[in-house]
C-alpha positions in Angstrom: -95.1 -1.6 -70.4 -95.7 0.9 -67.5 -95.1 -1.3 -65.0 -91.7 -2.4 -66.8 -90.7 1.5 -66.8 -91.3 1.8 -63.4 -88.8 -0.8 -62.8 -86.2 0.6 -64.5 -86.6 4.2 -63.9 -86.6 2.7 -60.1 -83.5 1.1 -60.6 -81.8 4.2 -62.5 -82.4 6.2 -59.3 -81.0 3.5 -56.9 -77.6 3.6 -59.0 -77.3 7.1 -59.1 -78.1 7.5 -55.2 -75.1 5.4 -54.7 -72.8 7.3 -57.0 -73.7 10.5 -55.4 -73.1 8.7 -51.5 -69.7 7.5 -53.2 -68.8 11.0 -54.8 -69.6 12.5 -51.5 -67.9 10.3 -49.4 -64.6 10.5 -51.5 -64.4 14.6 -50.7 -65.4 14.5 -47.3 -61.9 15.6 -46.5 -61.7 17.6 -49.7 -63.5 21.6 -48.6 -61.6 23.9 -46.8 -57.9 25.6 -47.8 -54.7 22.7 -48.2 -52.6 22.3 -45.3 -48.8 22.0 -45.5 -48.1 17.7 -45.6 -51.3 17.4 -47.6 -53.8 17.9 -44.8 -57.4 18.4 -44.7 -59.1 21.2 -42.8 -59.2 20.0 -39.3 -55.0 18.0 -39.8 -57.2 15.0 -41.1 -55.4 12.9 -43.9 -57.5 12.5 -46.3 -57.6 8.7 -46.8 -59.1 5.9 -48.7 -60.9 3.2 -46.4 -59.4 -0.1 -48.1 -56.0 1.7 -48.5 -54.9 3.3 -45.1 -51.6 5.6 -45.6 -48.6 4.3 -44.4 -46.2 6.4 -42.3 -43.9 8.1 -44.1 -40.4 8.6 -42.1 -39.1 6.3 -39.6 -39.7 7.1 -36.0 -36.6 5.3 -35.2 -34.9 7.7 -37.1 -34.8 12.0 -37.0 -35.9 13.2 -39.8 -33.7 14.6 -42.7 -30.5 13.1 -41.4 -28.4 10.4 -43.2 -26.5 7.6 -42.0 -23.2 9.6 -41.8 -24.3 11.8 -39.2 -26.7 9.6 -37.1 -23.9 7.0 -36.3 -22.4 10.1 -34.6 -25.4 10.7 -32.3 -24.2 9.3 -29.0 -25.8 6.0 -28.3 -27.1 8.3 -24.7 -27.9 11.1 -26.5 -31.9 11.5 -25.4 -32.0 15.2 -26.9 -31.3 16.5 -29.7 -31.6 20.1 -31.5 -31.6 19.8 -35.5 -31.0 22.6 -37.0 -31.3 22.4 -41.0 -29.7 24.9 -43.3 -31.7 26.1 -46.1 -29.2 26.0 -48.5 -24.8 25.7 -48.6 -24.9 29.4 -48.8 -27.8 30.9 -46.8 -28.5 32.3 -43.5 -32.1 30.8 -42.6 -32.7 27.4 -40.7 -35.1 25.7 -39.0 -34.4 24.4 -35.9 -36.5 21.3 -34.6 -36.0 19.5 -30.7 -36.2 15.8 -30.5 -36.3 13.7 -27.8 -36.1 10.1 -27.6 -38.6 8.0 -25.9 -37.5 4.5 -26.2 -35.9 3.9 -29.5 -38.2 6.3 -31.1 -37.5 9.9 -32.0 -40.4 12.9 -31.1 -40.4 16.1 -32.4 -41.1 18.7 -29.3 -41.0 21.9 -30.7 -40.0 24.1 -33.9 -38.7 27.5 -34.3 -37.2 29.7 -37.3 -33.4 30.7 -36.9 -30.6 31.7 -38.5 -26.8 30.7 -39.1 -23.9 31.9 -40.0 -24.6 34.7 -42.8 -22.7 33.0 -45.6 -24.3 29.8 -44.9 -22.6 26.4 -44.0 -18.9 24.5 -43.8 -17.5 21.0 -43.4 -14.4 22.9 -42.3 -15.1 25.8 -40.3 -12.2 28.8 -40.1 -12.1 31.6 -38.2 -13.6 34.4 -39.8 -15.5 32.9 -42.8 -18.6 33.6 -41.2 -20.6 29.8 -42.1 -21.5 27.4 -39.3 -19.5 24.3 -39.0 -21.4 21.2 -40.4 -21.6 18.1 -37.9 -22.8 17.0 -34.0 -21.9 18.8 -31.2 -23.0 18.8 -27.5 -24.4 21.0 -25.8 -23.0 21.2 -22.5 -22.9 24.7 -20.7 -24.7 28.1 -20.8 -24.7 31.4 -19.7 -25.5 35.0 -20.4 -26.2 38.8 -19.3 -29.6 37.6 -18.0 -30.4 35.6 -14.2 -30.5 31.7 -15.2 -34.3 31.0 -16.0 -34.3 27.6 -14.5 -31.9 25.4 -16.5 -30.3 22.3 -15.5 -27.4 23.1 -17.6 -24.4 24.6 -16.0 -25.2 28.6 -16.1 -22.7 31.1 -15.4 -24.1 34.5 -15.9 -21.9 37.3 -16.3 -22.8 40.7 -17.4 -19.4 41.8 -18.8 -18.5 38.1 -19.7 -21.2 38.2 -22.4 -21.8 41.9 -23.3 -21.8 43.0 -26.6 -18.6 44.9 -28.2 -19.4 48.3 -28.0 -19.3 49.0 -31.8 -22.2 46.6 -32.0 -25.5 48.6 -33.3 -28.9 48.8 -31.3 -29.7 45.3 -32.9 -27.6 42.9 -31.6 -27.4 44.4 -28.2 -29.5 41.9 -26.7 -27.9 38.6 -28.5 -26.1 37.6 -25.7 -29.0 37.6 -22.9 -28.5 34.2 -22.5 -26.2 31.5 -24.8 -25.8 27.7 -24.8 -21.7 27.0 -25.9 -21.7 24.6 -29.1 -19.2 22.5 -28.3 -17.1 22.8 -30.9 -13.6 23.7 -30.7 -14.0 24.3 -27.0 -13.3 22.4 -23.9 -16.7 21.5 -22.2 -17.4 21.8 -18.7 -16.0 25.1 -18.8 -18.6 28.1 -19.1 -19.2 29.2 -22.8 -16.8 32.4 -23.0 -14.4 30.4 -21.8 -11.4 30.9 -25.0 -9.4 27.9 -24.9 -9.7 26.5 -28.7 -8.2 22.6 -28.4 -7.6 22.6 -32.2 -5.9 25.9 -32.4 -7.7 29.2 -33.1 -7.5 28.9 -37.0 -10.6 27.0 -36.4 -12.6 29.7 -34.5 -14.6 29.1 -31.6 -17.2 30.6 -29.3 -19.8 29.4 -31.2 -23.2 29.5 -29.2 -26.8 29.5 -29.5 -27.6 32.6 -28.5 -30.7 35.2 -29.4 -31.9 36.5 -32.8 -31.2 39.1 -34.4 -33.6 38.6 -37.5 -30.6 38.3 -39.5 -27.1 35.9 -40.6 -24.6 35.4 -37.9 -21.1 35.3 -37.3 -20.9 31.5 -36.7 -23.5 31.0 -34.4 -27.2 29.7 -34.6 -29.8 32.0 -33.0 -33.2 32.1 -32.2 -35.9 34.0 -30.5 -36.0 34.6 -26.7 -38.8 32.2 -26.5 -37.0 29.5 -27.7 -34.1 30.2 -25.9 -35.9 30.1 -22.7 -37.6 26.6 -23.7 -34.1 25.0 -24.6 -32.4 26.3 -21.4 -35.5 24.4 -19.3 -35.7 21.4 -21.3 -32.1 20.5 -21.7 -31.0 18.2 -19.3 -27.2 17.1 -19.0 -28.4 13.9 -17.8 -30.0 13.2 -21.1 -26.5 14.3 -22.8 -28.4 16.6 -25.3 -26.4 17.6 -28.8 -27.0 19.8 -31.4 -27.3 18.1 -35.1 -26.6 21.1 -37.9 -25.9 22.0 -41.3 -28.0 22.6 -44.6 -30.0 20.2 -45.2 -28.2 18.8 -48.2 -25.3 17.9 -45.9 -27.4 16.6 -43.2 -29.1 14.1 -45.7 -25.9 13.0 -47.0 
């Protein structure tokens, strides 16, 4: 009778060293604060051996942008800068550079921005102060600062791009250096250039330009940094464009 509870005191132990190596195996991903996309401490997916995660997006594909607006992408387009609205009405974005390598989409960099103050439009007017919803290259740049090494065309001009003088101490520097959206506007010509093809009902001189830490007229802005970034990484040859609107829209 000993000899038989040996046995199965033996055995009890064996089974319940392998549910412990199981339990601990299972959270080995598990300490250590969440990170935003479900990672684990160290930007390890947590993962079960016999069931590997499958990618979630399409890498042929930029994320968070629907059919409608993707056939519009120029087949040669090798750059582009999404910017996603957080909502119809608001002034914060989040504007994300892609560039395509093969038929695959990469993300390159991310920064916070801001759009026009009362948000986004399908059918931008002149003084209704929301970006204009669709694609649009991005073809010439400028500003009150010395080019910083772009390939784009930059025509810098310290009157050209100075802000009006009732402007407060904020916004003084928002002009330092621009890229020209090119919509409503003839490109090729430098951004403060104020011929407006489809009339000026429809606004114009909308730019990338630098933030403000606030809503815009039209434009989208970000920080110096960024700006500095897109003006060396563009490259006309790559025929970058700029993808933008909230993100409802761009999903659409």
């Amino acid at each position: 009778m000993k000899i038989h509870g040996v046995r199965r005191m033996t055995v009890a132990v064996t089974a319940l060293g392998a549910l412990l190596a199981t339990v601990s195996a299972c959270g080995s991903h598990a300490s250590g604060p969440a990170r935003p996309g479900g990672e684990g401490p160290r930007g390890q997916v947590p993962r079960s051996p016999a069931a590997p995660t499958a990618p979630t997006t399409d890498p042929t594909r930029i994320p968070g942008i629907g059919d409608r607006l993707l056939q519009e992408i120029p087949r040669d387009s090798g750059q582009v800068l999404a910017v996603y609205g957080e909502g119809e009405d608001a002034p914060d974005s989040t504007a994300v550079l892609y560039t395509r390598e093969g038929t695959r989409w990469r993300s390159v960099a991310r920064w916070a921005a801001h759009n026009g103050r009362n948000g986004w439009t399908t059918d931008h007017h002149l003084g209704d102060e929301r970006s204009p919803v669709g694609v649009f290259g991005l073809s010439d740049a400028g500003g009150v600062l010395a080019d910083p090494g772009t390939r784009l065309p930059y025509d810098q001009d310290e009157e050209a791009y100075a802000p009006p003088n009732d402007w407060d101490e904020a916004h003084q520097h928002d002009f330092d250096y621009v890229i020209a959206i090119d919509y409503n506007r003839v490109p090729g010509t430098p951004p403060h250039d104020p011929t407006h093809p489809e009339g000026d009902d429809k606004g114009g001189g909308i730019w990338l330009h630098l933030d403000h830490g606030d809503g815009t007229s039209a434009c989208v802005s970000l920080s110096k940094e960024a700006m500095e970034f897109l003006l060396r990484t563009l490259d006309p040859a790559r025929h970058p464009v700029a993808v933008m609107g909230d993100r409802a829209e761009l999903r659409a």
